[in-house]
PDB file of N, H, CA, C and O in Angstrom:
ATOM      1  N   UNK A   1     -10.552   6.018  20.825  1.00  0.00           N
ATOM      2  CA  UNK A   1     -10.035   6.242  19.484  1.00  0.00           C
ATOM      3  C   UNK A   1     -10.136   4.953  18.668  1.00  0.00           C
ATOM      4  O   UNK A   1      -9.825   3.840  19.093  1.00  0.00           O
ATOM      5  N   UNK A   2     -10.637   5.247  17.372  1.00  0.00           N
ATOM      6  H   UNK A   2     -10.890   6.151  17.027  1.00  0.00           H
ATOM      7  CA  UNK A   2     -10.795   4.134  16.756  1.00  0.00           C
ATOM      8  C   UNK A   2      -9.391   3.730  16.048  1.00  0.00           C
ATOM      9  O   UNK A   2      -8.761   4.649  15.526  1.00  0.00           O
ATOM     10  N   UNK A   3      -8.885   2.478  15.998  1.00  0.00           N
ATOM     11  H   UNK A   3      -9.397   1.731  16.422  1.00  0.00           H
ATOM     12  CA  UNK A   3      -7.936   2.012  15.159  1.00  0.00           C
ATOM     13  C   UNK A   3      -8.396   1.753  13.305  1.00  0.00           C
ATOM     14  O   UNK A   3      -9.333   1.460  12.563  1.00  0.00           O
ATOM     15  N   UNK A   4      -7.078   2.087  13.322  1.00  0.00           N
ATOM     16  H   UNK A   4      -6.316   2.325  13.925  1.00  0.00           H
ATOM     17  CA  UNK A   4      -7.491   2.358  11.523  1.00  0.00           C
ATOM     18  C   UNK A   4      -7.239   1.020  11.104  1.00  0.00           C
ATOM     19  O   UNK A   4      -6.783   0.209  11.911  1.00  0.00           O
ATOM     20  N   UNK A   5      -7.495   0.697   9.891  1.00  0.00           N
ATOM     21  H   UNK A   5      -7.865   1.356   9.236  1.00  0.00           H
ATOM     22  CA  UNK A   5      -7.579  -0.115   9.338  1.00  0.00           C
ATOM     23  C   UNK A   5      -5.771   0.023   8.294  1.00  0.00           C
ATOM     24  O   UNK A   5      -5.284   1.085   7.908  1.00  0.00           O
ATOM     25  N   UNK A   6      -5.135  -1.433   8.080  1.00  0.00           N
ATOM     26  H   UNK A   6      -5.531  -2.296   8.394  1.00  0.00           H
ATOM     27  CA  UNK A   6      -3.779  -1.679   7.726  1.00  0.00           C
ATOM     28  C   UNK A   6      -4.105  -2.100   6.751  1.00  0.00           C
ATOM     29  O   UNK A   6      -4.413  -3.289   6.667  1.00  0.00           O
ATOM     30  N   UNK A   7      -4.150  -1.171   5.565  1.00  0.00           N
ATOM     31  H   UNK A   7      -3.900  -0.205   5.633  1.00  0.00           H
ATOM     32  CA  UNK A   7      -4.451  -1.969   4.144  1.00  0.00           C
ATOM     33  C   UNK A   7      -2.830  -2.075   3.054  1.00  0.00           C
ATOM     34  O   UNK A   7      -2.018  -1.220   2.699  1.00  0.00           O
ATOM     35  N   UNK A   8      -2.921  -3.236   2.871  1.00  0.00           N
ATOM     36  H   UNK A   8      -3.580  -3.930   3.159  1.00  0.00           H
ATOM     37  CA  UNK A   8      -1.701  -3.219   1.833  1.00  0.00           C
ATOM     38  C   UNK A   8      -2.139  -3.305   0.315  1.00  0.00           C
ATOM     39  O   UNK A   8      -3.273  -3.698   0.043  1.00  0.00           O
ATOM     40  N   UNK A   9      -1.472  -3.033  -0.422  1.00  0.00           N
ATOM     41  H   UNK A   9      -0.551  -2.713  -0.201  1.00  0.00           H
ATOM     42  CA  UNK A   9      -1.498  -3.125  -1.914  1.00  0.00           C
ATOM     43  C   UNK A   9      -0.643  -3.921  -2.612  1.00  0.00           C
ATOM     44  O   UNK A   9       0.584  -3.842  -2.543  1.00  0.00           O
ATOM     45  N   UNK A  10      -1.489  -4.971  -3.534  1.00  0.00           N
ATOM     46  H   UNK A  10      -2.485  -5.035  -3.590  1.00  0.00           H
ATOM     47  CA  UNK A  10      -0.603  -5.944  -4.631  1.00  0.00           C
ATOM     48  C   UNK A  10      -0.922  -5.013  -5.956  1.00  0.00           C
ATOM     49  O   UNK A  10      -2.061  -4.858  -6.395  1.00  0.00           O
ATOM     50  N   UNK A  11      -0.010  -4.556  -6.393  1.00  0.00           N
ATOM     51  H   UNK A  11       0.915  -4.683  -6.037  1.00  0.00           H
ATOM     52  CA  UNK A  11      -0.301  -3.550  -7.392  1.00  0.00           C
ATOM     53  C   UNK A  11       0.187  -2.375  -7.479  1.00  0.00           C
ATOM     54  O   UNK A  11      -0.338  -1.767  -6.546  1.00  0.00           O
ATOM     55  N   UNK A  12       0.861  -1.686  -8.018  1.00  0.00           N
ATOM     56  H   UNK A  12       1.288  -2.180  -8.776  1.00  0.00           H
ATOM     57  CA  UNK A  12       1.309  -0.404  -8.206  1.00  0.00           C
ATOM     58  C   UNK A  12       1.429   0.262  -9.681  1.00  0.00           C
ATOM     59  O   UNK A  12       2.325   1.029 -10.033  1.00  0.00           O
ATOM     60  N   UNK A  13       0.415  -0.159 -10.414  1.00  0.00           N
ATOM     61  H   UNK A  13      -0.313  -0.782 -10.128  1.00  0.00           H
ATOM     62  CA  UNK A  13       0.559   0.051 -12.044  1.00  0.00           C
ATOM     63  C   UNK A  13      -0.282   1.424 -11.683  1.00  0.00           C
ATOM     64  O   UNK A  13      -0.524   1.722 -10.514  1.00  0.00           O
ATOM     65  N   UNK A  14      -0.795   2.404 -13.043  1.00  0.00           N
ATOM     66  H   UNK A  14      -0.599   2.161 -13.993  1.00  0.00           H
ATOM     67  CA  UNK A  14      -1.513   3.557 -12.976  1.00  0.00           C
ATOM     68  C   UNK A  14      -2.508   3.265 -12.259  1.00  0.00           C
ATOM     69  O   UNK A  14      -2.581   4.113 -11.369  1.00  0.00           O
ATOM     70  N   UNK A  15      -3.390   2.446 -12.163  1.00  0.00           N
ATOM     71  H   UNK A  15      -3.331   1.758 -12.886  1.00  0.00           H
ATOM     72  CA  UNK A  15      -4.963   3.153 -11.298  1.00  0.00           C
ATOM     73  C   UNK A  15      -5.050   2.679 -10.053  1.00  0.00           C
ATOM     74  O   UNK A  15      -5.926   2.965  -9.237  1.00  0.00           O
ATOM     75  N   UNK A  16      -3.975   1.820  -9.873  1.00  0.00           N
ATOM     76  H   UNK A  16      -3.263   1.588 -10.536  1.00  0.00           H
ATOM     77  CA  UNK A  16      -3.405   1.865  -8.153  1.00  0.00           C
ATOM     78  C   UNK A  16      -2.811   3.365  -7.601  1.00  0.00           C
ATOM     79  O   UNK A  16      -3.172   4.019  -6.623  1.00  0.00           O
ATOM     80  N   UNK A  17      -1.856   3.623  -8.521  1.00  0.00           N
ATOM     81  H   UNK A  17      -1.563   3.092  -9.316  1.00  0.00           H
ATOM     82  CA  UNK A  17      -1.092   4.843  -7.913  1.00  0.00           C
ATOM     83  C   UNK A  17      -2.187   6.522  -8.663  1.00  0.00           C
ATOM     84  O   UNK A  17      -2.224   7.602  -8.073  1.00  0.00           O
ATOM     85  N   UNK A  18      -2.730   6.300  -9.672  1.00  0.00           N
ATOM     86  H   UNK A  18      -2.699   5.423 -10.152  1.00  0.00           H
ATOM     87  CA  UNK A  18      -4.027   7.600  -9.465  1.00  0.00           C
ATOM     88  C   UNK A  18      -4.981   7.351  -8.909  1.00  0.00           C
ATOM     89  O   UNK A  18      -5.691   8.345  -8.760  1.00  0.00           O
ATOM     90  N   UNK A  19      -5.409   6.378  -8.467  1.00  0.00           N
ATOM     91  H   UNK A  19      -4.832   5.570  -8.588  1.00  0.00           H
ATOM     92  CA  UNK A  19      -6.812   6.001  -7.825  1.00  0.00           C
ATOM     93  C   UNK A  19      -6.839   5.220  -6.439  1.00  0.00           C
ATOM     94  O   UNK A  19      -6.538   5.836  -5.417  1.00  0.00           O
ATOM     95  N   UNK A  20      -7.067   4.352  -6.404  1.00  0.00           N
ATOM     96  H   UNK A  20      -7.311   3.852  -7.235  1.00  0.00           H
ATOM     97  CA  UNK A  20      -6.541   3.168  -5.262  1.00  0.00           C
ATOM     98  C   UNK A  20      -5.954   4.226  -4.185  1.00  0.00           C
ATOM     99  O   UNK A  20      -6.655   5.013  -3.549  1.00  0.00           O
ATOM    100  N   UNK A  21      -4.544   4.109  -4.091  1.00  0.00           N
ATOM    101  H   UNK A  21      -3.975   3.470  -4.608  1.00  0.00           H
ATOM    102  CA  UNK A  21      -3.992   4.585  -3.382  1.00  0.00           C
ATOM    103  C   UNK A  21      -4.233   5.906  -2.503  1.00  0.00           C
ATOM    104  O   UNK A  21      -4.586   6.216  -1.365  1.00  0.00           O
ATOM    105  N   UNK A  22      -3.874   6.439  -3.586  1.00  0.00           N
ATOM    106  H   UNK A  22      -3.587   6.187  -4.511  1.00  0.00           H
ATOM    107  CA  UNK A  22      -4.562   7.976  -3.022  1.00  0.00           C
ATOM    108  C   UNK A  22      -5.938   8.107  -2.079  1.00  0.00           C
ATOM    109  O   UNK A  22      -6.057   8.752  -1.037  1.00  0.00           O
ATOM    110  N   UNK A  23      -6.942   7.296  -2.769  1.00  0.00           N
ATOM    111  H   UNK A  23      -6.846   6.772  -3.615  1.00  0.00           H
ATOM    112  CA  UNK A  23      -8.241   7.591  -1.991  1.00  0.00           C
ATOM    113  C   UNK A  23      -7.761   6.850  -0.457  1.00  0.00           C
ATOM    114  O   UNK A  23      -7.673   7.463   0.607  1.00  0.00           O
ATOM    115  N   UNK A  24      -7.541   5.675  -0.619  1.00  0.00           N
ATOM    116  H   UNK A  24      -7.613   5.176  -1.483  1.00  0.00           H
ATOM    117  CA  UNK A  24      -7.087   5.001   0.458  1.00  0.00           C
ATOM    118  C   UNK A  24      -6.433   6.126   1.584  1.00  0.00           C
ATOM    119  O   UNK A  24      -6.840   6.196   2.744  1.00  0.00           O
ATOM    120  N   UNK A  25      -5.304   7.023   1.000  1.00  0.00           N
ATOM    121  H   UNK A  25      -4.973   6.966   0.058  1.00  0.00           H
ATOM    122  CA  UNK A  25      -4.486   7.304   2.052  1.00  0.00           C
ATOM    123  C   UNK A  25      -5.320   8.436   2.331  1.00  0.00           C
ATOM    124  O   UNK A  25      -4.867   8.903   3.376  1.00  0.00           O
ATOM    125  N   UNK A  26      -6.174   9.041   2.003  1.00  0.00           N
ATOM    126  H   UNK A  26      -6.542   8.662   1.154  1.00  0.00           H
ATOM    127  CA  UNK A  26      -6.913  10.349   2.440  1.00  0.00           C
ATOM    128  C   UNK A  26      -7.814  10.330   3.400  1.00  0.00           C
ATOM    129  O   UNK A  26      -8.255  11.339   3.951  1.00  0.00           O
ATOM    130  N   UNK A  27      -8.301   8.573   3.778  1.00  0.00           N
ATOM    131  H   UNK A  27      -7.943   7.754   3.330  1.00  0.00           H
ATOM    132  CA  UNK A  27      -9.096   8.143   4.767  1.00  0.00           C
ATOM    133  C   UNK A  27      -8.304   8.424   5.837  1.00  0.00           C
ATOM    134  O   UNK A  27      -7.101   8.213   5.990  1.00  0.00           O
ATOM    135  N   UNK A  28      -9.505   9.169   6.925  1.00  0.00           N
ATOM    136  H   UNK A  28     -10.483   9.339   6.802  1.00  0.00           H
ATOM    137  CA  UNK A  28      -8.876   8.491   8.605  1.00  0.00           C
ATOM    138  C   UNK A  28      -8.800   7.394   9.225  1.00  0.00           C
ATOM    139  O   UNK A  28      -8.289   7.117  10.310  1.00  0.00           O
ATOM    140  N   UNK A  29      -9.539   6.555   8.195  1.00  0.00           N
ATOM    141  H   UNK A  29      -9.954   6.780   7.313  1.00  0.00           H
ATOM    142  CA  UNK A  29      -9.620   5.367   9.701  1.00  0.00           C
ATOM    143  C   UNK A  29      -9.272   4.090   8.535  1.00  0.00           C
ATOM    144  O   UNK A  29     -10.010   3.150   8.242  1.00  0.00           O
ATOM    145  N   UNK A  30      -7.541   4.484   7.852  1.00  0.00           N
ATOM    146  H   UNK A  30      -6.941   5.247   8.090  1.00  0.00           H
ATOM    147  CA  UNK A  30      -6.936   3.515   6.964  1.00  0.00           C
ATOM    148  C   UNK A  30      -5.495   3.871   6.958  1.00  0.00           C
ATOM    149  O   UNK A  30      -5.120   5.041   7.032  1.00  0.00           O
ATOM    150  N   UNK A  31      -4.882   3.101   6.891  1.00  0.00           N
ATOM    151  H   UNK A  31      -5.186   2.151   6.831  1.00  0.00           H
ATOM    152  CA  UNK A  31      -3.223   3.324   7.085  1.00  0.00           C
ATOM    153  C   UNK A  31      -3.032   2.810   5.810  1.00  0.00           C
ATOM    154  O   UNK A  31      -3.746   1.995   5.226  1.00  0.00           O
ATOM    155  N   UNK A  32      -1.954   3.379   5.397  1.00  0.00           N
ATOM    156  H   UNK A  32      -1.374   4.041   5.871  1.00  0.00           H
ATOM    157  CA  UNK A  32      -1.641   1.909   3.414  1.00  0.00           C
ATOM    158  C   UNK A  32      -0.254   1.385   4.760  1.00  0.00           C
ATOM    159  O   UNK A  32       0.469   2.114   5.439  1.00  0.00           O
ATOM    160  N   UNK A  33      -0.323   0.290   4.719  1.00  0.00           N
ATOM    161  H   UNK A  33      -0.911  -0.301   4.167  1.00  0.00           H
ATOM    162  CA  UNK A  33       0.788  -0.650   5.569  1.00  0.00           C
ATOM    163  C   UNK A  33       1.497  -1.318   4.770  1.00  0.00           C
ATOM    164  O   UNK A  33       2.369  -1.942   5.374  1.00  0.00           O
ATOM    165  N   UNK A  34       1.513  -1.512   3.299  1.00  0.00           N
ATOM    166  H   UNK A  34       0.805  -1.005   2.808  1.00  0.00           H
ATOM    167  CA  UNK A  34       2.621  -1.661   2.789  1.00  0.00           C
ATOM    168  C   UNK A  34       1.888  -1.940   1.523  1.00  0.00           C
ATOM    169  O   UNK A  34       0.692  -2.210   1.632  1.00  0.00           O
ATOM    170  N   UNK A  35       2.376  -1.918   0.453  1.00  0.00           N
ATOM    171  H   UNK A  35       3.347  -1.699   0.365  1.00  0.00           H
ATOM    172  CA  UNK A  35       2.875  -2.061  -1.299  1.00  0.00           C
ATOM    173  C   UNK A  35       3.828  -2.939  -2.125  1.00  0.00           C
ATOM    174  O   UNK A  35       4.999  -2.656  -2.376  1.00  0.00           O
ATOM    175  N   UNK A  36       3.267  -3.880  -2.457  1.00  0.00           N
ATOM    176  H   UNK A  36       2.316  -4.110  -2.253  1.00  0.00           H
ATOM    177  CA  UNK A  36       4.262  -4.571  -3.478  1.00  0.00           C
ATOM    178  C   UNK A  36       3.798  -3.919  -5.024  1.00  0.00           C
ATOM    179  O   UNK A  36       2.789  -3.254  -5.259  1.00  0.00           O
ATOM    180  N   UNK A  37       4.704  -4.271  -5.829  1.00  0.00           N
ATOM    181  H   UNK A  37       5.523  -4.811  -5.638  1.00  0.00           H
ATOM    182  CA  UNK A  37       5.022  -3.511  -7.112  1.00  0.00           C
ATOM    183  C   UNK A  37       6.195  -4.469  -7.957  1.00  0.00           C
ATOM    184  O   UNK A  37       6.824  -5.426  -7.505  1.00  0.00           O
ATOM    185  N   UNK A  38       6.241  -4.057  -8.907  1.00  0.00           N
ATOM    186  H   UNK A  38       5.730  -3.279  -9.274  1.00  0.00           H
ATOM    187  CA  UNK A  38       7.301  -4.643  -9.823  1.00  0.00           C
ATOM    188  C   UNK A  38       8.216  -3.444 -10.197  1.00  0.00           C
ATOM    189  O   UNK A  38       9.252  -3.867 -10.710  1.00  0.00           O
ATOM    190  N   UNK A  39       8.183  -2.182 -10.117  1.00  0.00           N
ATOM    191  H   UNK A  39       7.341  -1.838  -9.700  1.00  0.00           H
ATOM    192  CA  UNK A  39       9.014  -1.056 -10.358  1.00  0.00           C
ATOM    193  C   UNK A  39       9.725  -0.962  -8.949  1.00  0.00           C
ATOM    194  O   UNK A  39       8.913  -0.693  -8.064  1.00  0.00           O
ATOM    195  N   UNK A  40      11.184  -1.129  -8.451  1.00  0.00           N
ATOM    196  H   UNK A  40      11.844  -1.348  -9.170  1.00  0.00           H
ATOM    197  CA  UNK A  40      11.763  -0.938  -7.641  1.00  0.00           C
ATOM    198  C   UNK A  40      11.392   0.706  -7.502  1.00  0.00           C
ATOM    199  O   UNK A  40      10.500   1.112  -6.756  1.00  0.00           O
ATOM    200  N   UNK A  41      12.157   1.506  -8.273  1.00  0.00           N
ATOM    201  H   UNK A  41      12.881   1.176  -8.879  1.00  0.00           H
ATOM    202  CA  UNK A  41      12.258   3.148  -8.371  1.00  0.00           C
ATOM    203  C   UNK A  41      10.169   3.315  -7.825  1.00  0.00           C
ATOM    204  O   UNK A  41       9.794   3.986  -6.864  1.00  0.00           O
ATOM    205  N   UNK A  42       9.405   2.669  -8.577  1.00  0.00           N
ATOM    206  H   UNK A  42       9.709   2.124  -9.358  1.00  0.00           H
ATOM    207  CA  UNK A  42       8.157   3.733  -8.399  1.00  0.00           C
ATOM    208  C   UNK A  42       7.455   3.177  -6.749  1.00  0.00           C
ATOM    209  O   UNK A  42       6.682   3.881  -6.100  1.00  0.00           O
ATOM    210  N   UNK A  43       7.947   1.751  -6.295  1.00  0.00           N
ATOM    211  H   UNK A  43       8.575   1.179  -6.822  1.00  0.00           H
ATOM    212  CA  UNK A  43       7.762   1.903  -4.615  1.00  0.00           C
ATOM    213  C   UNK A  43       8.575   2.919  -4.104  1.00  0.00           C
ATOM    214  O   UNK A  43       7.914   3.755  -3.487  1.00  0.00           O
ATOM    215  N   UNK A  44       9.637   3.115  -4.138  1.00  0.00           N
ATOM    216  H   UNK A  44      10.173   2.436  -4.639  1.00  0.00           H
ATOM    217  CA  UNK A  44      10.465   4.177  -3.215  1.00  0.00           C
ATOM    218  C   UNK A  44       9.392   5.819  -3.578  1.00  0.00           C
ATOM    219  O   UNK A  44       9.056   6.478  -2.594  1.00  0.00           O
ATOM    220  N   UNK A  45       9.139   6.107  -4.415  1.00  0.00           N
ATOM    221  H   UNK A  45       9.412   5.571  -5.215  1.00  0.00           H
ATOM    222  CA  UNK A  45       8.484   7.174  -4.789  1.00  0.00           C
ATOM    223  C   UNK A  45       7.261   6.926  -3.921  1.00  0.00           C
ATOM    224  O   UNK A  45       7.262   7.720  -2.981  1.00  0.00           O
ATOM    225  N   UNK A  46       6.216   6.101  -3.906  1.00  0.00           N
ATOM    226  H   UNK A  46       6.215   5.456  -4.670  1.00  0.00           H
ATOM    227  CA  UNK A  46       5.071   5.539  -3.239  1.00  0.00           C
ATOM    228  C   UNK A  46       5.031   5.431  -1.683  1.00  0.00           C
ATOM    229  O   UNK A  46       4.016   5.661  -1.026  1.00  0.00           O
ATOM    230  N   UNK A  47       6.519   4.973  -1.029  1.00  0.00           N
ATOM    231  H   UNK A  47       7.344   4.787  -1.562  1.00  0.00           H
ATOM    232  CA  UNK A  47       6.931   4.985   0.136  1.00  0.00           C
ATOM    233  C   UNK A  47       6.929   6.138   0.817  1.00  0.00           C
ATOM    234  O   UNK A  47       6.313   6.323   1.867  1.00  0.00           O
ATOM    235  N   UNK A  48       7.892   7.266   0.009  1.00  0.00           N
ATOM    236  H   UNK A  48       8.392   7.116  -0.844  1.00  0.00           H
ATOM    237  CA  UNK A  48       8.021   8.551   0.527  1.00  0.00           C
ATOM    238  C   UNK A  48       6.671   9.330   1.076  1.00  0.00           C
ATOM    239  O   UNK A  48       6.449   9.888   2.151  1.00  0.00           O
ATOM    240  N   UNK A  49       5.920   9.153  -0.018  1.00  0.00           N
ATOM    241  H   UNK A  49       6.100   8.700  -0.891  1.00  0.00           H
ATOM    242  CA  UNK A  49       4.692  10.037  -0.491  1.00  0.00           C
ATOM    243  C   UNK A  49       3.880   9.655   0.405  1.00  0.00           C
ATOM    244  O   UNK A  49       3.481  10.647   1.013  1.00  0.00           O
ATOM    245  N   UNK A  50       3.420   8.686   0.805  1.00  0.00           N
ATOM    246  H   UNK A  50       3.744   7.880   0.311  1.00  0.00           H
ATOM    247  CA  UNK A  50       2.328   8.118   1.400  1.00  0.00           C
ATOM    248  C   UNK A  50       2.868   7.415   2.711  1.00  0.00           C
ATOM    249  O   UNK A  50       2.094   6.806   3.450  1.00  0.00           O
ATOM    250  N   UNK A  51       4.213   7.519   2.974  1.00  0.00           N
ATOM    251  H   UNK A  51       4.841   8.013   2.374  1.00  0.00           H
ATOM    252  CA  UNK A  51       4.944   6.815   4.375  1.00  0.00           C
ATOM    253  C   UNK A  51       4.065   5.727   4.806  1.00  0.00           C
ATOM    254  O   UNK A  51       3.142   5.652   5.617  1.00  0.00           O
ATOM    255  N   UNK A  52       4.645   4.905   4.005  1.00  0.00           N
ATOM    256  H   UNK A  52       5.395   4.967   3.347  1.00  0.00           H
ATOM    257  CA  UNK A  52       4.208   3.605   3.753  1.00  0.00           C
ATOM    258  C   UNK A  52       5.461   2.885   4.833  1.00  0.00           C
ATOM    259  O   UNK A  52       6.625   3.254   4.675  1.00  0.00           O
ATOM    260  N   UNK A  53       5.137   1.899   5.866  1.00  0.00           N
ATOM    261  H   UNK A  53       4.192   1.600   5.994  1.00  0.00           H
ATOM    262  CA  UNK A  53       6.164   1.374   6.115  1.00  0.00           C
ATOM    263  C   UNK A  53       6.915   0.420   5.187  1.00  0.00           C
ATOM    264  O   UNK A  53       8.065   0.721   4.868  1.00  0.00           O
ATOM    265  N   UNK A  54       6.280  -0.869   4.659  1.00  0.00           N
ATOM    266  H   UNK A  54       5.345  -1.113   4.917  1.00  0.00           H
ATOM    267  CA  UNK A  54       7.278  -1.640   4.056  1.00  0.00           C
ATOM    268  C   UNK A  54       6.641  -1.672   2.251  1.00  0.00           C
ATOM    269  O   UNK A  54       5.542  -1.439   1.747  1.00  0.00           O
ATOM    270  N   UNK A  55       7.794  -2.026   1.782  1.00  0.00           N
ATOM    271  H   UNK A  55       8.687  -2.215   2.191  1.00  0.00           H
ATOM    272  CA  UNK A  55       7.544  -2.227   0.215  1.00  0.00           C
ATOM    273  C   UNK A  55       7.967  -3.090  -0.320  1.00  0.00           C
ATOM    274  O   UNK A  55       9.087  -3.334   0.128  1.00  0.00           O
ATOM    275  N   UNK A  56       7.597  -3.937  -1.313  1.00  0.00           N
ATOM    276  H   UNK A  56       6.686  -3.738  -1.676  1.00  0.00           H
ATOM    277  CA  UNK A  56       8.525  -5.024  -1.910  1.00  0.00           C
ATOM    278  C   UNK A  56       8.099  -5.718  -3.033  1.00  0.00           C
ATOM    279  O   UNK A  56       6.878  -5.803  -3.159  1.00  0.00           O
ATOM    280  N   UNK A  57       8.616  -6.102  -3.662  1.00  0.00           N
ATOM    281  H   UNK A  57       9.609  -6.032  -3.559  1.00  0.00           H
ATOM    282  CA  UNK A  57       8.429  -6.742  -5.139  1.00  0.00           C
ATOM    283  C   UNK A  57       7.811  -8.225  -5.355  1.00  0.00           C
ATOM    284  O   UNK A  57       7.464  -8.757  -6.410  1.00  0.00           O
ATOM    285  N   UNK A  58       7.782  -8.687  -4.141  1.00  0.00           N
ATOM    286  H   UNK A  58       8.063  -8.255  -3.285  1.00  0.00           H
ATOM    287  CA  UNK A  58       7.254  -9.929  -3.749  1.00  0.00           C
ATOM    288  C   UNK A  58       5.697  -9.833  -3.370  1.00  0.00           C
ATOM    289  O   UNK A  58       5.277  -8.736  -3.002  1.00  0.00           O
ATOM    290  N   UNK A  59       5.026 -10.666  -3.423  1.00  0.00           N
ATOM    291  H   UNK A  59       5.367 -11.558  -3.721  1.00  0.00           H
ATOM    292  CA  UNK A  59       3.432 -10.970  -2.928  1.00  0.00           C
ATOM    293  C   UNK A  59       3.429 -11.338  -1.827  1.00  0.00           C
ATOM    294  O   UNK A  59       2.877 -10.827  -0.853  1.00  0.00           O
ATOM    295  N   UNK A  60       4.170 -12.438  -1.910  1.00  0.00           N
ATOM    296  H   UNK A  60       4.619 -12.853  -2.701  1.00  0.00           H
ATOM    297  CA  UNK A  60       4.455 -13.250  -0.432  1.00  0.00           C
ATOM    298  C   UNK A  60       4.816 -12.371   0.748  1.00  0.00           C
ATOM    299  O   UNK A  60       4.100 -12.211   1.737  1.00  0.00           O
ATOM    300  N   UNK A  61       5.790 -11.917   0.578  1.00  0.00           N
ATOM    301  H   UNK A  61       6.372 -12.048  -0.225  1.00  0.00           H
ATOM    302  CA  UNK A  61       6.129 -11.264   1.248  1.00  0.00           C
ATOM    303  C   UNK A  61       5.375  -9.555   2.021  1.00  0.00           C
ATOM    304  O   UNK A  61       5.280  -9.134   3.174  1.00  0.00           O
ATOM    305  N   UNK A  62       5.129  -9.213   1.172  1.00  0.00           N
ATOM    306  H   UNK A  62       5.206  -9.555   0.236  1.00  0.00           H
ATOM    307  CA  UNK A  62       3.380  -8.687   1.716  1.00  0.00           C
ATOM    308  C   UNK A  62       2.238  -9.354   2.538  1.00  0.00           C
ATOM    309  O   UNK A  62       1.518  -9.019   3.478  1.00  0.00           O
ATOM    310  N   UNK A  63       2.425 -10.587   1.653  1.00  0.00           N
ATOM    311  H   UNK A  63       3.010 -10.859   0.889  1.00  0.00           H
ATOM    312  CA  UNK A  63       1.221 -11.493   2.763  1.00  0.00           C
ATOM    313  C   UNK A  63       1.574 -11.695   4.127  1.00  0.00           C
ATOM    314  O   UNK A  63       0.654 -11.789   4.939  1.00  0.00           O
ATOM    315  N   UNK A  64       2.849 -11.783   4.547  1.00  0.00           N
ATOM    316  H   UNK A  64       3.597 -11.706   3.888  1.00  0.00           H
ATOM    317  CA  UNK A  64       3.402 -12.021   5.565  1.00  0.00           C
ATOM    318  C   UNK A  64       3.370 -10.587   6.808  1.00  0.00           C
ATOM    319  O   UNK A  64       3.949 -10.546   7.893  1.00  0.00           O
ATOM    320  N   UNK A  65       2.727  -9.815   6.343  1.00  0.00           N
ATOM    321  H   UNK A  65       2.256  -9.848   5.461  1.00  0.00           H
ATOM    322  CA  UNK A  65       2.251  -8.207   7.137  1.00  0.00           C
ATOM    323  C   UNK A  65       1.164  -8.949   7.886  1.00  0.00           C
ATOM    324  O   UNK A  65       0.532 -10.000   7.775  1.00  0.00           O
ATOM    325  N   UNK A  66       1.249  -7.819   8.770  1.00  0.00           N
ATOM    326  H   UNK A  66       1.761  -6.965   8.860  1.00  0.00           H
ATOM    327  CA  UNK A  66       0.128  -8.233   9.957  1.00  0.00           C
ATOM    328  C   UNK A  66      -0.804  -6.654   9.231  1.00  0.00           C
ATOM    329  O   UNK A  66      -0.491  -5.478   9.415  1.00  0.00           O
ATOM    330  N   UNK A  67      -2.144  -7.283   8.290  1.00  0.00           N
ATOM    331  H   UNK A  67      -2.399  -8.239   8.142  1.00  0.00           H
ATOM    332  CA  UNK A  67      -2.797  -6.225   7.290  1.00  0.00           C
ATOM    333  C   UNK A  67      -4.273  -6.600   7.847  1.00  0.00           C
ATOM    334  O   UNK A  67      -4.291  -7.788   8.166  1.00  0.00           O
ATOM    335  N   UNK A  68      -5.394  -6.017   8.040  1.00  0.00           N
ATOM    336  H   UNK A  68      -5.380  -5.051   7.781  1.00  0.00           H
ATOM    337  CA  UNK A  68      -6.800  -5.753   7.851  1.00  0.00           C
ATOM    338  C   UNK A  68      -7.203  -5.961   6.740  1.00  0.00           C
ATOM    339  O   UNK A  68      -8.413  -6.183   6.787  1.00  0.00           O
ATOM    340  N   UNK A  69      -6.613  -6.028   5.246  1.00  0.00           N
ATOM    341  H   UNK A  69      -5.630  -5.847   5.208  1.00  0.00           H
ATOM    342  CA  UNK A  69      -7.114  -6.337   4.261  1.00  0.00           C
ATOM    343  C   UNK A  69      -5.763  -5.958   3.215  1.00  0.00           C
ATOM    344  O   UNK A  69      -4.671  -5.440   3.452  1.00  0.00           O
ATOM    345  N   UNK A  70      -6.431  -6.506   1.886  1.00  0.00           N
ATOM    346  H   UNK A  70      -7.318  -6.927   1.693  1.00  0.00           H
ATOM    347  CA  UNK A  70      -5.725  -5.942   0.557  1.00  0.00           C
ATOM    348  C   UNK A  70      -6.362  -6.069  -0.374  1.00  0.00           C
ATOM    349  O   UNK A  70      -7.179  -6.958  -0.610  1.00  0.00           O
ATOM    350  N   UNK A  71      -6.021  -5.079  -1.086  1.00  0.00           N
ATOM    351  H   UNK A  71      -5.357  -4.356  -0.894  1.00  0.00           H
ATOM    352  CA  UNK A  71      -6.445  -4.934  -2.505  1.00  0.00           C
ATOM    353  C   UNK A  71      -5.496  -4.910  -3.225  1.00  0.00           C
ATOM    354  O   UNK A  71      -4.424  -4.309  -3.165  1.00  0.00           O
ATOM    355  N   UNK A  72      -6.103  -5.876  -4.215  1.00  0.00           N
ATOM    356  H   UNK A  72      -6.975  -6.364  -4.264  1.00  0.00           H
ATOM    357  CA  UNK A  72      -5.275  -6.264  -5.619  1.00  0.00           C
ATOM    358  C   UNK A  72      -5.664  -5.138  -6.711  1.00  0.00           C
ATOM    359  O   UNK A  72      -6.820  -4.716  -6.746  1.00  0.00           O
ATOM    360  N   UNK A  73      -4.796  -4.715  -7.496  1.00  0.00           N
ATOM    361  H   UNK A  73      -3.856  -5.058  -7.468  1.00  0.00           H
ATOM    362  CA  UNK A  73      -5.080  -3.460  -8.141  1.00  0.00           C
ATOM    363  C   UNK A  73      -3.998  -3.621  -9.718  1.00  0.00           C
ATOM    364  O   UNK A  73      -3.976  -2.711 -10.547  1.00  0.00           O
TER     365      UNK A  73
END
């Protein structure tokens, strides 16, 4: 079995959350492993939806994930 890939997101404005994201999470062989954002309320929405483990308003703190990559969005 192949391991998926742990992609996080710096970004949660519109074409992260209509585009970006979505395509991302529809892949098999990609996990979204976490999301920073500046809208507290629209990560928790993003979290649910896409069971995202962690979220946070910080960059840094994203960087600090054990991630395969990120995209800035």
């Amino acid at each position: 079995m192949r391991k998926r890939a742990r992609v996080g997101f710096i970004g949660a404005g519109w074409w992260a959350t209509t585009n970006n994201i979505p395509l991302i999470a529809s892949r098999d062989d990609a996990q979204i492993a976490a999301i920073c954002g500046l809208d507290p309320a629209v990560l928790e929405i993003l979290q649910r939806r896409y069971d995202v483990p962690f979220v946070t308003c910080e960059a840094d703190e994203l960087l600090e994930q054990r991630l395969d990559g990120v995209v800035v969005s």
